[in-house]
C-alpha positions as CSV (number, residue, x, y, z in Angstrom):
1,X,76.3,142.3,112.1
2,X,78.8,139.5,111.2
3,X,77.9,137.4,108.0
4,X,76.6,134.0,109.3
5,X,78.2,132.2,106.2
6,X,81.8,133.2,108.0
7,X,81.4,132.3,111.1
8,X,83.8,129.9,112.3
9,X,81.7,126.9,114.4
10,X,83.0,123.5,115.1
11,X,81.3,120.8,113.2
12,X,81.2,117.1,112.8
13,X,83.5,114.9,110.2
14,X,82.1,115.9,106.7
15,X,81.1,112.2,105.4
16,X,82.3,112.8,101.9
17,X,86.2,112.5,103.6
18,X,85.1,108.9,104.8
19,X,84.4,108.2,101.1
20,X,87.9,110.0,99.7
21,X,90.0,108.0,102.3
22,X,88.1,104.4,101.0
23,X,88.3,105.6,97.4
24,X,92.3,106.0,98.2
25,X,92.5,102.4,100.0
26,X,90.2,101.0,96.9
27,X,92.6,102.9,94.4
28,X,95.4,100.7,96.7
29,X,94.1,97.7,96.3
30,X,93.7,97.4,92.7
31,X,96.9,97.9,92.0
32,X,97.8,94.4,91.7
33,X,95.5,93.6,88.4
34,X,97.8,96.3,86.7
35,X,100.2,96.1,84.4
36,X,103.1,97.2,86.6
37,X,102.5,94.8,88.9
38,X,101.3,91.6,86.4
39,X,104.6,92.6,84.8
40,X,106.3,91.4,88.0
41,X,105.1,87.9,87.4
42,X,105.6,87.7,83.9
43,X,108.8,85.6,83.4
44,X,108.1,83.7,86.5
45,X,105.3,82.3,85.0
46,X,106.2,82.0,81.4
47,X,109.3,80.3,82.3
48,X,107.7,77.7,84.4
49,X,105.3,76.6,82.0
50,X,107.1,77.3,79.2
51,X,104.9,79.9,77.9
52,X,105.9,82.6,75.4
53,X,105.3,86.4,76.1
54,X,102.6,86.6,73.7
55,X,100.3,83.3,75.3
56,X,100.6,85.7,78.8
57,X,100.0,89.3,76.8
58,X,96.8,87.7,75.6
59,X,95.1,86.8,78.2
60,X,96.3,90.3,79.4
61,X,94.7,91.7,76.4
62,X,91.6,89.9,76.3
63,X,90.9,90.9,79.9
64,X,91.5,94.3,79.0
65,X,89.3,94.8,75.8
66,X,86.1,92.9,77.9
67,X,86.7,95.3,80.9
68,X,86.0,97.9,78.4
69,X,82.6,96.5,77.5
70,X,81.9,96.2,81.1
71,X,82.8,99.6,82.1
72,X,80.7,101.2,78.8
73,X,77.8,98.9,80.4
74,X,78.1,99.6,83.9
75,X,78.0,103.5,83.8
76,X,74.2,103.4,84.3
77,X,74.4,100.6,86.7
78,X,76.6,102.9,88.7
79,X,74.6,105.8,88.5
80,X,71.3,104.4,89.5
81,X,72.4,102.0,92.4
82,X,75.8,103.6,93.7
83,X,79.4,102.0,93.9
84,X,78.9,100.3,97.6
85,X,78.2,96.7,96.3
86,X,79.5,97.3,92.8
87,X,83.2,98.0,94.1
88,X,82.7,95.7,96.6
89,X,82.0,92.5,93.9
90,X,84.9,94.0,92.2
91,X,87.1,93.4,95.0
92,X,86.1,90.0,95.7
93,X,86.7,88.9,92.8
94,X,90.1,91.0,92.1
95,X,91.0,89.2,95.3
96,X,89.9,85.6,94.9
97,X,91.0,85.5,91.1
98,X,94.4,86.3,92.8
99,X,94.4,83.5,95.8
100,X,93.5,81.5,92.5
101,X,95.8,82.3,90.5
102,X,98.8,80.7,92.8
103,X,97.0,77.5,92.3
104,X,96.9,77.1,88.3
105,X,98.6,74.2,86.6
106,X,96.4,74.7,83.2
107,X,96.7,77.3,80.4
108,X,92.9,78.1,80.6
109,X,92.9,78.4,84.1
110,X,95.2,81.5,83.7
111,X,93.2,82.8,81.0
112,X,89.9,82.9,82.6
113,X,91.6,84.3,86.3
114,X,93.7,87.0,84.2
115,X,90.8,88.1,82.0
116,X,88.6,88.1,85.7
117,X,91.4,90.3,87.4
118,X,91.8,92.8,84.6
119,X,87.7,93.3,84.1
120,X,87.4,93.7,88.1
121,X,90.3,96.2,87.8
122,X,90.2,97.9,84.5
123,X,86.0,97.3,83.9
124,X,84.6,98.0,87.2
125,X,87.4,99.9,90.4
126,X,89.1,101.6,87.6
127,X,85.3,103.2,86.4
128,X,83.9,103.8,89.5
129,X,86.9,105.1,91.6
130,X,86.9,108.0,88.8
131,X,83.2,109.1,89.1
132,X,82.5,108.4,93.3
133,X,83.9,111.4,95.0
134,X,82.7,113.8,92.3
135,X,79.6,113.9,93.7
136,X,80.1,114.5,97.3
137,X,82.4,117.6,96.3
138,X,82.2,121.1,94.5
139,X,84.2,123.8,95.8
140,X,86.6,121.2,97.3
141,X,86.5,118.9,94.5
142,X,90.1,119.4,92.9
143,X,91.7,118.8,96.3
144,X,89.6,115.6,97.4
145,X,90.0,113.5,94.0
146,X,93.9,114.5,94.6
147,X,93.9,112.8,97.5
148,X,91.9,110.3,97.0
149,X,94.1,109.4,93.9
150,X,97.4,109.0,96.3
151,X,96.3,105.6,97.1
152,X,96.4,104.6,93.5
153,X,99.8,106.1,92.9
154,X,101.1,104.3,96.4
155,X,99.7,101.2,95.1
156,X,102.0,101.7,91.5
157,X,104.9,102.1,93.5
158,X,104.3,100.2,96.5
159,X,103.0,96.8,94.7
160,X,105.1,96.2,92.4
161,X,108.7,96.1,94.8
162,X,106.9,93.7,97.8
163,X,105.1,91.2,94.7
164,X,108.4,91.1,93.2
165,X,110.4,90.8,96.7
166,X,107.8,87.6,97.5
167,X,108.0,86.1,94.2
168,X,112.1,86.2,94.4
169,X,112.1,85.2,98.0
170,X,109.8,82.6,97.9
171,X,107.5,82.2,95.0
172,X,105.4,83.8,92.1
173,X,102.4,81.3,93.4
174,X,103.0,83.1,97.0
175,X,103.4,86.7,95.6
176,X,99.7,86.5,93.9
177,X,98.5,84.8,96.8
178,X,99.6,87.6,99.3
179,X,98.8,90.5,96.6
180,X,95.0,88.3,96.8
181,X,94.9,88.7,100.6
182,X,96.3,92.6,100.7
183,X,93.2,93.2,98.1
184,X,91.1,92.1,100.8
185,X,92.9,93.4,103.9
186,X,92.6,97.2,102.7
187,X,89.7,98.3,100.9
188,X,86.9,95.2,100.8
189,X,85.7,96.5,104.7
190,X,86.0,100.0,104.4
191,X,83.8,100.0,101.2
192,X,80.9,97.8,103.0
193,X,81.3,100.4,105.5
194,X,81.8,103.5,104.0
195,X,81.1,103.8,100.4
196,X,77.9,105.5,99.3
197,X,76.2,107.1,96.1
198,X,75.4,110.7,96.8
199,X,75.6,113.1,100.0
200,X,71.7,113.5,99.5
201,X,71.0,110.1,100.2
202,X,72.8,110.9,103.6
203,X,70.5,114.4,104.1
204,X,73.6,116.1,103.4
205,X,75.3,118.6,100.9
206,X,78.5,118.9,98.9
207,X,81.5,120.0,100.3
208,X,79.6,119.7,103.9
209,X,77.5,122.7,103.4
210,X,74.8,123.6,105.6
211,X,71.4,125.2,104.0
212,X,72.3,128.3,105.9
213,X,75.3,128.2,104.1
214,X,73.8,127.6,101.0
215,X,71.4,130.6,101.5
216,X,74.3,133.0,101.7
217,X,76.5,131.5,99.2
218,X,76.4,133.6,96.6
219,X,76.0,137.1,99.0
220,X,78.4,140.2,97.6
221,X,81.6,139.7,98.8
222,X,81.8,135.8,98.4
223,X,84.5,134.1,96.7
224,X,84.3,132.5,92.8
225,X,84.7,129.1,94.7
226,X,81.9,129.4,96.6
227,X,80.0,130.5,93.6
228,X,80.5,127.5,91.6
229,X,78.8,125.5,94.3
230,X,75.7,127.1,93.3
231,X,76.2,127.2,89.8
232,X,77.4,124.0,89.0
233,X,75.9,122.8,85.3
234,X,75.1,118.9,84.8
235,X,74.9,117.6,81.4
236,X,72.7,114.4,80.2
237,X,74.6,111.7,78.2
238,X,73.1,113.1,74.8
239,X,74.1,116.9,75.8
240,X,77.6,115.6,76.4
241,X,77.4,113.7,72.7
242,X,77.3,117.5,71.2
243,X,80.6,118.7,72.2
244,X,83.2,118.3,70.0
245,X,86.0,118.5,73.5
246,X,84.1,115.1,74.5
247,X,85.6,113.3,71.4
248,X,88.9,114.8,71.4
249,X,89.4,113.6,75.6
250,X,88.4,110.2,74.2
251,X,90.4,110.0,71.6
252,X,93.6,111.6,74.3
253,X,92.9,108.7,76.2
254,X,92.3,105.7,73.7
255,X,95.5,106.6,71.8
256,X,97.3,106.7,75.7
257,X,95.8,103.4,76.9
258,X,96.7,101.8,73.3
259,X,100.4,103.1,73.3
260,X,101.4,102.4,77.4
261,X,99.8,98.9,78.6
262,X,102.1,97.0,76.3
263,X,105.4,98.9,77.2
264,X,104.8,98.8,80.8
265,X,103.5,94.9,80.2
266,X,106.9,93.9,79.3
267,X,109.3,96.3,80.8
268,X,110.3,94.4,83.3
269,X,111.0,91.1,81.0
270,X,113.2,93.3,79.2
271,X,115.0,94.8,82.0
């Protein structure tokens, strides 16, 4: 008798793929609250208001340290109520702050709509596009965070050249405007639509997995991969506070956000 949990049958779109390909278009449309692309528009707008580097790197700064406190604050948030209005908000505001920002003609103005951008992009989309597609995958979980990370990478490259191409052609004030509108345009309907906490909030399982397939997951014959799905460990906050590989990832990834941010920042200035 053949092993139900290898039959081949056809089956309907697993969900969790809707929620990697909005992840991917969300990881797109931040893009333009980082530093590669802010970087674009640095000597634009220092040189019309006669700013110095260091007036534009604060507010950079500023926004950067505060999305911090908002991200170490909204972990909870996240994990009770799900990303769907969350990354949402984020957009509209990484969007409007944007449409805003072509319109400044005060020194506070770009302070409070640069410090807005960066905690949208850096506080809230840059948290919760890490921690979202985790839970609807197991044993397919290295391959959907890959692709739901191209968007991110597409939006580095991408971002950057048509900001820059708008803001020689035309005008910094229009390249932030249309960088605003393509915030919007991608990823602000597909996350109303899409985006969602868990698969069990849905009736459904990781990776797509029926309960008949869950029942003969860990048979003799089947595959480590397979395994994990059942054996998957979760750790509480204070559990995770124990291990002494927590503190060194943190400190990997302090000393990396302290040492590129400012490079990239000015790069292009310097170029």
């Amino acid at each position: 008798m053949s092993n139900p949990a290898g039959k081949i049958r056809a089956r309907r779109l697993y969900y969790g793929w809707l929620v990697v390909m909005t992840v991917g278009l969300a990881g797109f449309a931040q893009s333009p609250g980082t530093f590669p692309v802010l970087s674009v528009l640095l000597t634009p707008i220092t040189e019309e208001f006669h700013w110095n580097r260091t007036v534009f790197a604060g507010a950079t700064s500023t926004g950067s340290i505060l999305g911090g406190v908002v991200a170490f604050l909204l972990g909870a948030v996240l994990d009770r109520f799900g990303p769907r209005w969350i990354m949402t908000g984020a957009l509209l505001v990484l969007g409007g702050a944007l449409l805003l920002l072509s319109l400044i003609s005060a020194l506070w103005q770009f302070y409070l709509l640069i410090i807005l951008t960066r905690v949208a992009t850096m506080g809230v989309l840059g948290l919760a596009l890490g921690v979202v597609v985790p839970k609807w995958f197991v044993v397919k979980r290295g391959r959907a965070v890959a692709l739901s990370g191209i968007g991110g990478v597409a939006g580095g490259s991408i971002t950057p050249l048509y900001v820059g191409m708008v803001a020689e052609m035309i005008s910094w004030r229009a390249a932030a405007a249309t960088a605003g509108l393509v915030v919007w345009a991608v990823a602000l309907l597909p996350s109303i639509l899409f985006l969602r906490r868990r698969p069990e909030d849905m009736g459904l399982l990781p990776d797509g997995l029926s309960q008949e397939e869950l029942r003969h997951i860990q048979t003799p014959g089947q595959n480590a991969a397979s395994t994990r799905a059942r054996t998957e460990v979760s750790y509480t906050l204070r559990q995770v506070l124990r291990f002494r590989s927590f503190y060194l990832l943190v400190a990997a990834f302090t000393l990396l956000l302290v040492v590129m941010p400012g490079m990239v920042l000015h790069m292009v200035a310097y170029l």
